[in-house]
C-alpha positions as CSV (number, residue, x, y, z in Angstrom):
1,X,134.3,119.5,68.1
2,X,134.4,115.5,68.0
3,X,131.4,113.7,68.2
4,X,130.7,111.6,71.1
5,X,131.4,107.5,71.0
6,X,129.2,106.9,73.7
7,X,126.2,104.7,72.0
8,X,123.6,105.9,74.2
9,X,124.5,109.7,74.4
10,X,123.5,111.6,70.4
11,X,124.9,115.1,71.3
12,X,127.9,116.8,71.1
13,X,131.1,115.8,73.8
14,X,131.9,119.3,75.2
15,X,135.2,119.5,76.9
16,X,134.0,119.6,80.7
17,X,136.8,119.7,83.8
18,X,136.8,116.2,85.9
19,X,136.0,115.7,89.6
20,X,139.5,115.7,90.6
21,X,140.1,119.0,88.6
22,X,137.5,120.5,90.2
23,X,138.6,119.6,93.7
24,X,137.4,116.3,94.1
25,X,133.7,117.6,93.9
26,X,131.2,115.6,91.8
27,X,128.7,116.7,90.0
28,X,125.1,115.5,88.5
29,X,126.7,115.7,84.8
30,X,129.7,112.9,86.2
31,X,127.2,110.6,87.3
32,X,125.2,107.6,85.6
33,X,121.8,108.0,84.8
34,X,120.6,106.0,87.4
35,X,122.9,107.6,89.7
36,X,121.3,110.6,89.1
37,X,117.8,109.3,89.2
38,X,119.0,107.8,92.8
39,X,120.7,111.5,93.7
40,X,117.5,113.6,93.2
41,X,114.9,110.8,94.6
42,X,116.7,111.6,97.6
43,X,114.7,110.1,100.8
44,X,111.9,109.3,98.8
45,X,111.3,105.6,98.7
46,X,111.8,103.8,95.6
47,X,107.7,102.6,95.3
48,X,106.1,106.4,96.0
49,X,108.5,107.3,93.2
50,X,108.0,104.7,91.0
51,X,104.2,105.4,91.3
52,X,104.1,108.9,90.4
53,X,106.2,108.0,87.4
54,X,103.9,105.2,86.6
55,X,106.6,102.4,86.7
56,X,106.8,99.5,88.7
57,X,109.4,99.5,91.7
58,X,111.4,97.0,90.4
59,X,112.0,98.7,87.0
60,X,112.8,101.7,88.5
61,X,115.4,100.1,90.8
62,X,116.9,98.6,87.6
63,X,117.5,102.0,86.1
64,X,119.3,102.8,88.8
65,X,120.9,100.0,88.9
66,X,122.3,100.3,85.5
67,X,120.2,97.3,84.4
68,X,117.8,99.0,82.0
69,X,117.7,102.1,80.4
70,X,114.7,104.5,80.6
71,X,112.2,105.8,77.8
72,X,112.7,109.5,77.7
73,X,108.4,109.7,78.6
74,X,109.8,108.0,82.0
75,X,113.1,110.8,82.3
76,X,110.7,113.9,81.5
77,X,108.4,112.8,84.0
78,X,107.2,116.2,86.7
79,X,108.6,114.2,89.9
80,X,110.0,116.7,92.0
């Protein structure tokens, strides 16, 4: 097994299909961080979020911009 050379990522690569060998569908795992923190806020607006997280709107649309990178306290936080 071959370690992963992504900087940000610390665990192992695990051989996974891609979207277009799975039929074109795209999963949470292909996405970006802050693609994913957009996917699961769903309708929710970006400020409610952000307050129940305890961030400010504007970091939070920087994370899911790709701008900044979260603290795992801010990815672990109970927003469902």
């Amino acid at each position: 097994m071959l370690l992963s050379t992504n900087p940000v990522s610390s665990h192992f690569a695990h051989p996974r299909l891609s979207a277009s060998e799975r039929g074109g569908r795209v999963v949470a795992a292909d996405l970006l961080i802050g693609d994913r923190i957009r996917l699961y806020r769903g309708g929710r607006r970006q400020d409610a979020v952000a307050g129940l997280v305890g961030i400010s709107p504007d970091y939070l649309s920087q994370i899911e911009r790709g701008l900044k990178v979260p603290s795992l306290p801010i990815l672990r936080s109970p927003v469902q």
